[in-house]
N, C-alpha and C positions, 0 to 999 in steps of 0.2 A: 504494500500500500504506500501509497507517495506520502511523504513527510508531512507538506506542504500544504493538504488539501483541505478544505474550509471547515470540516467538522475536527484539525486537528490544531489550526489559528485557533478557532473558536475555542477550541479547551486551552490550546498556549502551553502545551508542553510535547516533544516529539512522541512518535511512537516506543522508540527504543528507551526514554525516561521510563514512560508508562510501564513498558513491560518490565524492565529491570526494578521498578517497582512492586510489580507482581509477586517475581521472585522472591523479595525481601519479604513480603508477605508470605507469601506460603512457606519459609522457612520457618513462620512460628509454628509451635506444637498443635495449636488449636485449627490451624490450615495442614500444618503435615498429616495429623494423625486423619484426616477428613477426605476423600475422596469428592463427596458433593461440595461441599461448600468450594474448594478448588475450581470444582467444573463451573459450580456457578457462577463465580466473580469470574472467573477467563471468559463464560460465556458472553454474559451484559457487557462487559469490558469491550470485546472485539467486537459485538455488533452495536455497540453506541460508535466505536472508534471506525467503523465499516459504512457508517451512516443509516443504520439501519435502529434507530431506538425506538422508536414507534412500532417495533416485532418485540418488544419487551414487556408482554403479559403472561398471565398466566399459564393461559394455556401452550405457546410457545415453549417457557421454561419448562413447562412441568412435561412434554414433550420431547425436545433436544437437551432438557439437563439431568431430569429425572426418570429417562426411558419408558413416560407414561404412555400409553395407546391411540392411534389417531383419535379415539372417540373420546376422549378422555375430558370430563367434565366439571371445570374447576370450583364451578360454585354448589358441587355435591364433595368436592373434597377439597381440604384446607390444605393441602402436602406443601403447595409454592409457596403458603402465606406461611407456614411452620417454620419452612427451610431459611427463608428471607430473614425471617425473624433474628434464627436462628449466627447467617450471616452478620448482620447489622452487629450484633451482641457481639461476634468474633473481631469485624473490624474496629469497635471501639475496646475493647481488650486488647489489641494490638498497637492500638496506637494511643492508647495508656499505660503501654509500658516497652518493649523492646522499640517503637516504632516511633518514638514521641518526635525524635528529633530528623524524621525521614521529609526529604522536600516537598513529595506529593503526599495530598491527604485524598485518600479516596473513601467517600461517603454513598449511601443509600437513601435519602429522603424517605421515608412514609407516607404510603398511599400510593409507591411506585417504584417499578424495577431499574431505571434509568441512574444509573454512577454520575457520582459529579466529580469532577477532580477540580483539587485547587492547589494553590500554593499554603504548604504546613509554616505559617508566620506566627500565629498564636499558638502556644502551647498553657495547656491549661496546667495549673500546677494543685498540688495536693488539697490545698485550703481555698481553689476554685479563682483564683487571681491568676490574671491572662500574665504571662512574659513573651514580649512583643521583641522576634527577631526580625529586626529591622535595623541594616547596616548604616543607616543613612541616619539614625536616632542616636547609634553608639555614636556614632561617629561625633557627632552633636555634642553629647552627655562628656564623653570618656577623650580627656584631655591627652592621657598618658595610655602608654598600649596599657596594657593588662598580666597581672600573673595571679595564677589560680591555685590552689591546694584541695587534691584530688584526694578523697580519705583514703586510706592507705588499707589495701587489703588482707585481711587477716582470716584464721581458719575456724576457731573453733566458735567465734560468736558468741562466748558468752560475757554478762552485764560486764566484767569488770574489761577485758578486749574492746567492748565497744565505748566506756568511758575512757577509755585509753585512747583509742584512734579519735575519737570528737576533742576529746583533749588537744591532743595535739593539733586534730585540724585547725580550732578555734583558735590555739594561742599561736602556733606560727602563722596564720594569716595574719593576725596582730602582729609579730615580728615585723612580716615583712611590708609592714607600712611604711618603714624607717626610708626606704628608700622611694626617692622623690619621683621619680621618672617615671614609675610604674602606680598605676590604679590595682587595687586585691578585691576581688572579685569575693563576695563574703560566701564563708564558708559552708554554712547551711544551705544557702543556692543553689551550690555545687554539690553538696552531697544529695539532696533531690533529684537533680539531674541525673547522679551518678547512680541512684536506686532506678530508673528507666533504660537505661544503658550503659554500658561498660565500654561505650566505643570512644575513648578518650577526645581522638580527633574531633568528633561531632559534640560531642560536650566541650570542647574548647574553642571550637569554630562560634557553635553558636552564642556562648560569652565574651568573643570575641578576645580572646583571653593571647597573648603572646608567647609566655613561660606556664608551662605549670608543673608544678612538685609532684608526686604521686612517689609510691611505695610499697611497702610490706611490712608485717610483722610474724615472727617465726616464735614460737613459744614451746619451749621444754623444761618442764619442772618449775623451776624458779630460773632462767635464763630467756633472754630474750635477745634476739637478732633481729634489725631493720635494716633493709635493704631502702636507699632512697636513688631519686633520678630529678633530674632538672632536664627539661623538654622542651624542644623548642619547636612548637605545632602549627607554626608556618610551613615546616620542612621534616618534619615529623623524625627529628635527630634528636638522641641523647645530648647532651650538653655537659654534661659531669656526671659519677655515680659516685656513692660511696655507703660504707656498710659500719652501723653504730652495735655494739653489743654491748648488756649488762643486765642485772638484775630485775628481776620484775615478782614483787610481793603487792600483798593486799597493801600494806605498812609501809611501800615505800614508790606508790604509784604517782603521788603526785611530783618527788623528785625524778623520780624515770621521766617523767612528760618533760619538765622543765632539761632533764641533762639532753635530751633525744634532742629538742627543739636548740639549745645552745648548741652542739654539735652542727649540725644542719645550716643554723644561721654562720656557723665558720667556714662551714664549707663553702655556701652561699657568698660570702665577701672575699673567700681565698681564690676561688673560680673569677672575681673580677666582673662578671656578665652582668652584675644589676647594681656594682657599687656609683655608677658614674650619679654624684649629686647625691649622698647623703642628708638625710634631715633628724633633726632632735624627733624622739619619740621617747614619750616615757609612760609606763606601766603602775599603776597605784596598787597597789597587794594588802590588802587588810588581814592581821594575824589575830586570830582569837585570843 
């Protein structure tokens, strides 16, 4: 099918986006393990993009999707309206969470088999507040590029691991205020982002972010090993690595936070990469 052709202007995105979209879709669980729901969106998909939407009823689908019989009589059986149903609930589970940050948004309206596609610029976030990628707003807002701190991945999830990685995320995104040239992108942001996908790239494209930190944490017995990385997601290169070990108790977690985070910020100024233009920054610590 030509690129070019008015039902493919009119939607504003090529055919090979759209499909390569597909793809992405049906790599979720909820599409792989499904046999129909696959036929179905490839169905509507190709004959909206064929010019042919107006073949997008019941009976059609329930016919070419569902192997129903020529006689097959939709308003004595509900199968298309179940299945569609069915779809609608797959595509918004997909692009509430693996899919959040994917270019094209492909929807279903209500009341009809006919796909819309758009461009994916709103992303709704957990407590229902739009975050609007729009390069042309950062660009506006965000003086200095950006660097991000990406929660650091760890294995066994339990409470005292995850006050340990928010710990850190929280106080070295504070660290790295100190340095003037760069905007820090706050840290709870990013880790929402980063509960919808793990694809770092897109999580840092869409914050527009230039550096971002990201890691690990490795736990045995009372030891703990963090592997860190400073990235630089224009060009999707390491930048520096380096590896902190030490102790890790109930009793003496909040020095762990504090040594990990000192370590990191030396690293950070001995690499050179974000010292240019230091600013005062100072820290208030209240002791019981």
């Amino acid at each position: 099918m030509n690129n070019t052709s008015p039902i493919l202007s009119e939607i504003g995105f090529s055919k090979e986006l759209i499909d390569e979209q597909l793809q992405k879709i049906f790599s979720d669980p909820f599409f792989n393990n499904s046999d129909i729901l696959r036929k179905f969106l490839a169905f509507i998909v190709e004959q909206t993009l064929s010019g042919h939407a107006n073949w997008l009823k019941e009976y059609t689908i329930g016919v070419n999707v569902l192997s129903k019989p020529a006689d097959f009589k939709p308003q004595d059986n509900g199968i298309v309206r179940i299945h569609a149903g069915r779809l609608r609930r797959a595509l918004h589970h997909y692009y509430n969470s693996i899919g959040t940050l994917d270019p094209i948004h492909i929807t279903i309206p209500k009341g009809g088999y006919v796909p819309v596609f758009s461009e994916n610029g709103a992303l709704e976030t957990n407590n229902g507040a739009n975050i609007i990628a729009d390069v042309s707003v950062k660009d506006s807002v965000n003086k200095f590029p950006a660097i991000a701190v990406i929660p650091f991945q760890h294995f066994h999830k339990n409470s005292l691991e995850n006050l340990l990685v928010d710990g850190l995320g929280l106080q070295l995104s504070n660290e790295l205020m100190q340095f003037e040239k760069f905007s820090v992108v706050a840290y709870y942001t990013m880790r929402d982002l980063c509960r919808k996908t793990d694809d770092i790239s897109k999580v840092a494209l869409f914050v527009d972010a230039k550096y971002v930190i990201t890691g690990s944490l490795q736990m045995l017995e009372n030891q703990v090993r963090s592997h860190i990385q400073l990235i630089d997601s224009h060009t999707n290169r390491q930048v520096w690595s380096c590896m902190f070990e030490g102790e890790f108790t109930v009793e003496n977690i909040f020095k762990l936070q504090d040594e990990i985070v000192k370590f990191i910020m030396a690293e950070v100024i001995k690499s050179g990469r974000l010292t240019q233009g230091k600013k005062q920054h100072t820290s208030m610590v209240a002791v019981a």
